[in-house]
N, C-alpha and C positions, 0 to 999 in steps of 0.2 A: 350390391354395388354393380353397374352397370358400366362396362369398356366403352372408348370414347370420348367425343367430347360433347360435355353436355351444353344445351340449348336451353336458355329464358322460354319457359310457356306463356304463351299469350291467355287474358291480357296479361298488360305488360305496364306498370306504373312508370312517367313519364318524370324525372325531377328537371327537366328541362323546360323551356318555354315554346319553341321550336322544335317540332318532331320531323325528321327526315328518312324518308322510304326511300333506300336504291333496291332496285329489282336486277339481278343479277350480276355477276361478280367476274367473269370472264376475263377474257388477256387485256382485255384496254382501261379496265376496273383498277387498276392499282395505284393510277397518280391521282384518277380520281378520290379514294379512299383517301389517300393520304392528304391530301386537301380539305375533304370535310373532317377530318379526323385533326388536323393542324388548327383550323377555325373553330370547331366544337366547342373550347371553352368560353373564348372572347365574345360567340355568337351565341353563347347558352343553347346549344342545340344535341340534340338525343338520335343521333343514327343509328339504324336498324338496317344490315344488309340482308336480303332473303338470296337464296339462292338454293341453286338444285342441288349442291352439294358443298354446305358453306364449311367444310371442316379446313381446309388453307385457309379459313378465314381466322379462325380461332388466337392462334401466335399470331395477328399481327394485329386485333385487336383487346389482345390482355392486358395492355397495357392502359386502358382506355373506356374501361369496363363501366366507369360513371359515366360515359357520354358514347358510349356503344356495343352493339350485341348481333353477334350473327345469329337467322334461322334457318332452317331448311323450308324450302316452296317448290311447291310443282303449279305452272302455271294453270294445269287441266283442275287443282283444288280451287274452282269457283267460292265457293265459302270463304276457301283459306284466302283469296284474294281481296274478297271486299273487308275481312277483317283487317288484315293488314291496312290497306289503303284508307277504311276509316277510321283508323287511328293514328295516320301520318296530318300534317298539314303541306307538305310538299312530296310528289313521288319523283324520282328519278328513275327512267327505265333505259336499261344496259342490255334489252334484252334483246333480240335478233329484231329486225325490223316490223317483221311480217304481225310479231305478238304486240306490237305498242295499242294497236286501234282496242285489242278486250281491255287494257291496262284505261286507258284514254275513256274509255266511255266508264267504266268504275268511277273514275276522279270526278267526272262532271257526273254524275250521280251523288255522289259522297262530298259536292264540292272541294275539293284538294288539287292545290295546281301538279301541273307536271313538266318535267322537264325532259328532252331526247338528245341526241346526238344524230339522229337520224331525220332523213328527207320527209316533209307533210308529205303524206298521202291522201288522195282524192276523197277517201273513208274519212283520214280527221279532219282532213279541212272541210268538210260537210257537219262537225261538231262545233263550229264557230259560232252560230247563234244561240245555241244550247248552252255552250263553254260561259259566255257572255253573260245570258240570261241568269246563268248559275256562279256569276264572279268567280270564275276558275280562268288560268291563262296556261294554256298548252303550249307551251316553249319551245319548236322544233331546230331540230338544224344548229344546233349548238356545237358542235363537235368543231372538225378539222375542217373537213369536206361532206357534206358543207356544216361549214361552222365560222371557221378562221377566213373562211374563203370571204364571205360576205363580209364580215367586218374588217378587212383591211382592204378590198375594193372597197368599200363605203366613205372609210379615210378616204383612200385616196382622189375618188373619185370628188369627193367635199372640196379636199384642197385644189383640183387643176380647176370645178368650178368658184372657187373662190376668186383664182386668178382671173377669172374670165375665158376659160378655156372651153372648147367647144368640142365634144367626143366625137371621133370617126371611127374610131376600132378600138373592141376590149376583148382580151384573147387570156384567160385564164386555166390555168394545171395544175394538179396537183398527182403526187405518188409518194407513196408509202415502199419502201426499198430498203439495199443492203446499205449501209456505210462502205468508203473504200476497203479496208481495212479486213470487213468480212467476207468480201466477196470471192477471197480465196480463187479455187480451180472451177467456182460453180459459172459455167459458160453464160449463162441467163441471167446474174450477177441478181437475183432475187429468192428471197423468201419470205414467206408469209408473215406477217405482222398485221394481218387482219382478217376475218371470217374466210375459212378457204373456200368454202362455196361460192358466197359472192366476185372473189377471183377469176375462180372456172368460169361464173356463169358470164361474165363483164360483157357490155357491151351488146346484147343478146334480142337489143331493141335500133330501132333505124338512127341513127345520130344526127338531130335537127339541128342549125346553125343559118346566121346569114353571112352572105360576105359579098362587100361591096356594093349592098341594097336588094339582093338575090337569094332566096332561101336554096339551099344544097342541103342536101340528104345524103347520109352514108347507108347502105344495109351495110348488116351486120357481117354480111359472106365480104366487104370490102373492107368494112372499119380498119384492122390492122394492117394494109399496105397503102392506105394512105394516110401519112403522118407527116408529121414538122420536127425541126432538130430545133432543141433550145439549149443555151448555156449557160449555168449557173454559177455563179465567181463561187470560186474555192472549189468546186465541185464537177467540174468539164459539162460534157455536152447528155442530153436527154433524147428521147424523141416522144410526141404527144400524139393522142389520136385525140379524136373528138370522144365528147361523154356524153349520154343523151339527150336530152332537148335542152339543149341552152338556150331559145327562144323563150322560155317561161322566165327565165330570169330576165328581162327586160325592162317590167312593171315593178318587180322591188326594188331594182337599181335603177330607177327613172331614168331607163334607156332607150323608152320606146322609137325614137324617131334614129339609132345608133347605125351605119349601112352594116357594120361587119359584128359580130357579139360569137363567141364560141367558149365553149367552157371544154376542158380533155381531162386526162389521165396522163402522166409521166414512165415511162420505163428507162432501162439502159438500151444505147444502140444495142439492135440485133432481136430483143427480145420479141418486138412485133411480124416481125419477117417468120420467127419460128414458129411463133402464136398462130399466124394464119395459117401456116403450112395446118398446125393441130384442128383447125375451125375449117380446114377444105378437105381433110382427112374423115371429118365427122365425129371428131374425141370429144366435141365438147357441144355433143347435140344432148340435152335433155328431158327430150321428148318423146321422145321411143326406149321402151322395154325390149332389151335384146334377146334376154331369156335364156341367156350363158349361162354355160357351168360355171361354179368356181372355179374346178381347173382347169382351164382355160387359158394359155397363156399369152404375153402381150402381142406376143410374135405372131401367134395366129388370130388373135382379135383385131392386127392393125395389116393381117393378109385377108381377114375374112373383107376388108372396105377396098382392095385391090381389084382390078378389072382382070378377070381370066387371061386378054390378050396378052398381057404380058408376056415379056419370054421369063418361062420358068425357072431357068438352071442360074438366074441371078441371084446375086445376095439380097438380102428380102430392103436392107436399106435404098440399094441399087433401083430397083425397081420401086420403093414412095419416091426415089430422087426423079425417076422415070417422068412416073405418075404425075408429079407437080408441078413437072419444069426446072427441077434443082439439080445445080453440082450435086455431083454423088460425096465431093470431098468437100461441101462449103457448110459455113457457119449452122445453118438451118441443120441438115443432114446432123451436123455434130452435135447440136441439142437436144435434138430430139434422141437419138443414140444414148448420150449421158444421163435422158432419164429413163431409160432399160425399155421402150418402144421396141425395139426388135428382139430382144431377150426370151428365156424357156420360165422368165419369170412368171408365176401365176399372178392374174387378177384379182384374185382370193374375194370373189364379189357376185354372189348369183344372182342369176335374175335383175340387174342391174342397168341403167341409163348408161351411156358412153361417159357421161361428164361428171357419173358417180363412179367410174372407173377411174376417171381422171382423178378425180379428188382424192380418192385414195393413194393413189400414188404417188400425188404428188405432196399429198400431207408428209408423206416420209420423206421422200425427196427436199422438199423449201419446208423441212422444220428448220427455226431459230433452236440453234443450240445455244446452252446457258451462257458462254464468253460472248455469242454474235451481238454485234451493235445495228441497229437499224436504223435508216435513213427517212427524215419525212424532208421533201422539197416540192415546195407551192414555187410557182414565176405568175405576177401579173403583167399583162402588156399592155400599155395603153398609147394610144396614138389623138393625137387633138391638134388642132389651130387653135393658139396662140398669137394677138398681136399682127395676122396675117403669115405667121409662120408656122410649119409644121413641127411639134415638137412629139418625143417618144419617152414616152417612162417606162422604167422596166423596173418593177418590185418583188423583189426574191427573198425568201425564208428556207434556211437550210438545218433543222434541229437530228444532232446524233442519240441516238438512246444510249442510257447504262447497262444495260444486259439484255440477257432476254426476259425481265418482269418486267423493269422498267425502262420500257422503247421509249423512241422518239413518238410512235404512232400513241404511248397510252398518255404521255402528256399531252399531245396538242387535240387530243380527244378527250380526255378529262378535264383540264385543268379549266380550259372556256366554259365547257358543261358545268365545272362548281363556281366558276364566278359567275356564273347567270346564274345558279339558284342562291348563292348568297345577297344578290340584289333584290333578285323577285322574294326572298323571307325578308329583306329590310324594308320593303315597301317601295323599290326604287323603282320596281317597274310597274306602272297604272291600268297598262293596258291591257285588256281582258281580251278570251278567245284567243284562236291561234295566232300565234306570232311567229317570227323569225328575228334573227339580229339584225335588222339593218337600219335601227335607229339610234342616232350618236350618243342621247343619253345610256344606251346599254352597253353599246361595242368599245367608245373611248375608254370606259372605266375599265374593260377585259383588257384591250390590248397593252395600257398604262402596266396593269397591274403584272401580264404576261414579260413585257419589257424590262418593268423595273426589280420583278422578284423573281424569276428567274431566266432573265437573258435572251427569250423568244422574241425577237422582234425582227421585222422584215427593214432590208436595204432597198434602197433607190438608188437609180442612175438615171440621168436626164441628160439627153442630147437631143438638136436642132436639125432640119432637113430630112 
């Protein structure tokens, strides 16, 4: 007898009609599981989670065992990969962005569609005519951001052109955050509910946009002090910076003649003021090996980026408030304080990036503890004539999570990702090679479905002048 819990060896005899591959199992994996695990019987379908370490998987799929089975996968088992994927008829991949393209070129080898939650990248969208050739449909962009984003600009966008309305400005945001409720004494009123790395690294690229018929550029050393405050009913005010090239979205939302288009990211006031102070500090450079010791502490990693002139006999806060142009006693100052920056705390991180220091810190710092609720909030803005008059819409979605398993960020990340591979195993979607949602036979039947079965649906407000 072997301790544990045991794992189906492949092969693996399928009594379903529909065979479904998710590839990784992680924090935003849980509404999705429960979604293909709720459909499974009605859709005759056989799910198979792989993951690097499926043993949480076990309790929650025993109950389930004729229409699902965790295994263990490491993505570097090339073998073990194409087995897997040639015995699915659809993949779903949960897995960090960077791994979809080995996953992606498997499928259209082995013909098996796939489905992401994550952005095309340059690599798969160069697999469109192969995908095609191979009656495979590469699904990207299904998630939140982007996912929800596209399909409810797309409504909307349908109806102001239904009216006859003619677009001047489309300014869209989204963030993943605290609920009021959790944000307690934490000053930055945020913690993680999504890859911490991609947090640290945000923004890390120049932020393309047009406005007013004018392309503007942010670098990345300006992104976070130049933002916009937005307000969300039930929920007060936000500030957004720009997210990377909002310019590429132009052509899927048949926007291209639009003067103003910007696509951002959501925080609480305060959090971007402190973020830059972190990004002119140097905490969130990733590209130089510093070659610390571990003990090393924060206090003298965030003196070792201090300019000697300084006057010495300062408090080492004193002197970054110096450095940056800050109140010694203002909001920045205090954030940066509350997560132990000037502390005898060790780095505990050798040989390290700045932004792997960061990361580590701040994994403890913004962990979601089990009671925390988490916030997701999208605002669409749109501006058009109308009739000869200027009208504004303002379309907002405010979903709270139940815990820390299941956030707000794993529903409105999963739940779009299983209704698009429920469509694309019914047949409902034709079109082969990569895609995205932004065609209404896909997105109406998600957001319908999001609205009437569990409650996610975005508000409007419409006013004149």
């Amino acid at each position: 007898m072997t301790d544990g819990p045991q794992y189906p060896r492949t092969p693996y005899f399928y009594p379903m009609n529909s065979r479904l591959l998710l590839l990784g199992a992680g924090r935003s994996a849980s509404s999705l599981i429960q979604y293909l695990l709720r459909h499974a019987p009605s859709e005759n379908w056989f799910l198979t989670v792989a993951d690097v370490n499926p043993a949480h998987l076990v309790p929650v799929l025993a109950a389930h065992s004729q229409y699902a089975r965790a295994v263990p996968f490491d993505l570097a088992d090339e073998a073990g990969l194409e087995e897997l994927v040639s015995q699915a008829d659809a993949v779903i991949s949960m897995l960090p962005a960077a791994l979809h393209l080995v996953v992606a070129r498997a499928c259209v080898r082995h013909g098996r569609h796939l489905a992401t939650a994550s952005y095309v990248s340059p690599e798969i969208r160069a697999l469109h005519d192969e995908a095609t050739a191979a009656g495979v449909t590469l699904l990207m962009e299904c998630g939140l951001d982007p996912g929800l984003d596209h399909m409810s600009a797309m409504r909307a966008l349908a109806h102001i052109r239904g009216r006859g309305g003619v677009l001047s400005s489309f300014k869209s945001y989204c963030g993943g955050l605290l609920a009021p409720a959790a944000e307690g004494d934490n000053p930055w009123k945020y913690k993680f509910t999504w890859n911490p790395r991609n947090v640290v690294l945000a923004g890390q690229s120049t932020a393309k946009f047009l406005e007013d018929g004018r392309p503007r550029f942010i670098p990345y050393q300006e992104l976070f002090c130049r933002t916009e405050t937005l307000a969300v009913p039930g929920y007060g005010d936000f500030e957004g910076y720009a997210n990377r090239d909002s310019l590429s979205y132009r052509a899927p939302y048949g926007l291209d003649d639009i003067p103003t288009i910007l696509r951002g990211t959501l925080r609480r006031p305060g959090y971007c003021a402190a973020w830059h102070a972190l990004v002119r500090l140097g905490l969130t450079d990733d590209a130089v090996n510093l070659g610390n010791a571990e003990t090393m502490t924060w206090a003298e990693l965030v003196d070792a980026y201090l300019p000697t002139s300084l006057i010495p006999h300062l408090d080492l806060s004193q002197r970054v408030a110096t450095y940056l142009g800050l109140n010694p006693a203002g909001a920045e100052i205090e954030r940066l304080a509350w997560l132990g920056l000037f502390t005898d705390r060790l780095v505990g991180h050798a040989n390290a990036t700045p932004a792997q220091l960061l990361e580590r810190l701040l994994a403890e710092k913004w962990a979601l503890q089990p009671q925390d609720h988490d916030l997701i909030v999208m605002q669409h803005l749109f501006e058009f004539e109308l009739n000869g008059e200027r009208h504004r819409l303002t379309s907002s979605l405010a979903v709270e999570g139940e815990d820390a398993t299941h956030t707000g960020m794993a529903k409105t990340v999963g739940l779009p990702l299983g209704m698009a591979v429920r469509r694309l195993l019914r047949g409902e979607v034709p079109q082969r090679g990569v895609l995205i949602p932004v065609d209404a036979a896909l997105y109406e039947p998600i957001l319908d479905e999001l609205a009437a079965d569990y409650g996610i649906r975005f508000h409007e407000e419409e006013s004149q002048g």
